[in-house]
ROROKOL-530300 format. One record per atom (N, C-alpha, C): x, y, z. Coordinates in steps of 0.02 Angstrom, whole numbers, plus 50000, padded with zeros to 5 digits. Layout:
N
XYZ/...
END
This chain:
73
546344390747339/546314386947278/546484391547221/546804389047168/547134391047112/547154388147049/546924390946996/546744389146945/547384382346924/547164376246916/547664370846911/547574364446951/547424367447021/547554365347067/546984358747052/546984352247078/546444347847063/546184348147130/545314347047121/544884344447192/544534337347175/544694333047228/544554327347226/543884327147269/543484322247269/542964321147298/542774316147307/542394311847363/542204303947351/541774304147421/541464299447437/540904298747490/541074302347531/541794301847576/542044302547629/542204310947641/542164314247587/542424321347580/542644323547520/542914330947537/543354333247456/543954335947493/544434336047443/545094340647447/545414340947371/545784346647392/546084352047352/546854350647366/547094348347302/547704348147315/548014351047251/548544353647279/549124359547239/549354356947174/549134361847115/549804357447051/550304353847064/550824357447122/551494356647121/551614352147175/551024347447201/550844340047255/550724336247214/550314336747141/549794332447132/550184325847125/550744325347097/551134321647080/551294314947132/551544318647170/551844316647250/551324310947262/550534316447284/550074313247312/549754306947284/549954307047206/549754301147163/550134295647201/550724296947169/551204292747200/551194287047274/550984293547304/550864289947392/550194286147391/549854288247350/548824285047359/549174276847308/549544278047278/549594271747225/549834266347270/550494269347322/550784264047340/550534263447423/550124269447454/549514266047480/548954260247490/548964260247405/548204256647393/548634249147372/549134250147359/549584243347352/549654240347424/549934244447469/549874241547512/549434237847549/548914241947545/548154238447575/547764233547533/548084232947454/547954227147419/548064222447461/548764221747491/549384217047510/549054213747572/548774218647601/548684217547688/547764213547657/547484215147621/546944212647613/547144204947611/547534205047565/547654197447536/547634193947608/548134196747635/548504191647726/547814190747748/547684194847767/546934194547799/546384189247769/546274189447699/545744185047655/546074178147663/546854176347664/547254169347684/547084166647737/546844170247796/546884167347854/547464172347935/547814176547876/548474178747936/547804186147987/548104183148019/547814186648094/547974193948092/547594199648103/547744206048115/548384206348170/548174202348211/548634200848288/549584200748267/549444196748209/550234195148191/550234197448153/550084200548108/550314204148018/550474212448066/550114213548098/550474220248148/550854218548201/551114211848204/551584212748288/551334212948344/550664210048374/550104214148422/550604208148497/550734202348465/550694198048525/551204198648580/551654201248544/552224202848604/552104209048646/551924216448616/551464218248672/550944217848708/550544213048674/550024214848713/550374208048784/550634203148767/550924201748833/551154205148872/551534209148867/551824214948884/551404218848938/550774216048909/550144220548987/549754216848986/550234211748979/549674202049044/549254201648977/549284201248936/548764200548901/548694191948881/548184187148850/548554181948803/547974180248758/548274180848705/547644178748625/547674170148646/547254169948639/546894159348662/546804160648574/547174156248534/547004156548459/546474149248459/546314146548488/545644142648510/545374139648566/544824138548570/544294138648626/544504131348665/544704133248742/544954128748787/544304122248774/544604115948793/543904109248777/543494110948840/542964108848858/542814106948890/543064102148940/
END
């Protein structure tokens, strides 16, 4: 560590990141946290983890099959 350098901290841990990152790392946490805005939303709509990642074609792929509801009686 070097005089400049910023340390972040929050429940999960701390780190130390370089003057000459800090920039970068903003950058990536912003359009990070955009992203996971985005994926929140799908999720709070109704869209399935299964399909907003692509899950169903592999997991057929190893016999698998999502029943998206409960066979009648």
């Amino acid at each position: 560590m070097v005089p400049g350098d910023a340390v972040v901290a929050d429940d999960d841990g701390v780190v130390v990141i370089h003057r000459r990152d800090a920039a970068d790392v903003v950058a990536k946490g912003e359009k990070r946290r955009a992203d996971e805005d985005g994926k929140r939303q799908k999720l709070a709509a109704g869209v399935l983890g299964l399909d907003m990642y692509n899950m169903r074609e592999p997991l057929a792929k190893a016999g698998l099959v999502y029943i998206d509801e409960p066979e009648s009686d």
